[in-house]
N, C-alpha and C positions, 0 to 999 in steps of 0.2 A: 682772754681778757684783753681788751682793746684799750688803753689807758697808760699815758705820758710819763707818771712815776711808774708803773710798774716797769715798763720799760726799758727807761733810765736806770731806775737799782738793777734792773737782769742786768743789762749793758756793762753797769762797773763793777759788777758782781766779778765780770772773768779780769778784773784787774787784781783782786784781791790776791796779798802774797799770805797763803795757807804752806806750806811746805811742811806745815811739821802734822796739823789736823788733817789740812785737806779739804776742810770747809769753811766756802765762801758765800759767805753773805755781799748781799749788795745796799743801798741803802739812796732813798731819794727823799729829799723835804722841799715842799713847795712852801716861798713865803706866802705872804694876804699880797705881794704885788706881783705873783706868777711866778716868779722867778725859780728856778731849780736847781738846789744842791745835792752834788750826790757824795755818798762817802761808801771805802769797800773794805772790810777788816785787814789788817798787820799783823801779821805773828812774828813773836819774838821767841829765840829759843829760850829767854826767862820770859816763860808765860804772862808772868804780873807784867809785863811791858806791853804784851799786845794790846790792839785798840782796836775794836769792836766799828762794825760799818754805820751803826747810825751817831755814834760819836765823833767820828770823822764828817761826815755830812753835815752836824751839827757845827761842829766847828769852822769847815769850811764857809757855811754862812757865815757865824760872826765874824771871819777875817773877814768877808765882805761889805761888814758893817751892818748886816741885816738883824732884826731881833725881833720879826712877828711872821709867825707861822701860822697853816692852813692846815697841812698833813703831811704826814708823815711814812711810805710808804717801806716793808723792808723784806726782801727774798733772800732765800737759801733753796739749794737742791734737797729739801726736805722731804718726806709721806707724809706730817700735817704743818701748817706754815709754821716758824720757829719764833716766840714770843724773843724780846729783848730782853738779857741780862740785866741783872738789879742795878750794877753800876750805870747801864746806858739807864733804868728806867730812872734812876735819880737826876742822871744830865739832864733826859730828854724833858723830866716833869718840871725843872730848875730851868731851864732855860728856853723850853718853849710851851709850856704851863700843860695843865691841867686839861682843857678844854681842849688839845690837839686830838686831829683825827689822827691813830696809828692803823696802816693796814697789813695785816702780817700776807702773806702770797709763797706759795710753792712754784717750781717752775709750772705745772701744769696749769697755773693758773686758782687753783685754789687759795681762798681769800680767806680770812677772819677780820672783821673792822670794832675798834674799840675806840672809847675817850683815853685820854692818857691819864687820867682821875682813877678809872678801872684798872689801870695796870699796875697803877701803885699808891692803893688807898691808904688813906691815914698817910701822909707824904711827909717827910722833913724836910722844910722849906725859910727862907729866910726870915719868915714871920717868928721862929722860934727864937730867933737870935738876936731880937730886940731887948733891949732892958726893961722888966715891966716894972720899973722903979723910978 
């Protein structure tokens, strides 16, 4: 697979500190102006502490002040590429919607492409936390 996020997530993938799993993900989001964030998983020895590669990528953009996105692409040393955990599918659907392309990728290059709608239907999103009064 010949392609700039997959790339870039393999790339920061080998930055990722796994010491306790040992697996690392890598993670790349492109905004609508080209621009590329990557982010690569933390592990904590309290688990609940570590932070997952496409929430770091996520984040990294909005430090950068960005807030519209194009896709989403995210690898592991996997045998089928590894979907996103529910807490990243929550970030990812909250902060760069619905309509994102997510591409899951193994190193071999094996791909899976979804809308971020598909990966976390029926979504809890700020619309819920209006007053309908």
């Amino acid at each position: 697979m010949n392609d700039v996020l997959f790339e870039a997530a393999t790339a920061v993938r080998m930055n990722a500190h796994a010491p306790f799993s040992g697996f690392k993900v890598g993670a790349a989001l492109e905004s609508d102006d080209g621009r590329v964030f990557t982010g690569c998983n933390i592990e904590n020895a309290s688990y609940g502490l570590t932070m997952c590669a496409e929430r770091n990528a996520i984040f990294h953009a909005y430090a950068e002040g960005v807030r519209k996105f194009r896709r989403l692409v995210v690898v592991a040393d996997t045998e089928a590429p590894t979907p996103p955990c529910g807490a990243c599918r929550q970030i990812i659907f909250e902060m760069c919607g619905g309509e994102l392309t997510v591409d899951l990728a193994n190193l071999a290059g094996v791909q899976k492409s979804f809308k971020m709608r598909d990966l976390l239907p029926e979504a809890f999103d700020a619309s819920f936390l209006t007053d309908p009064h």
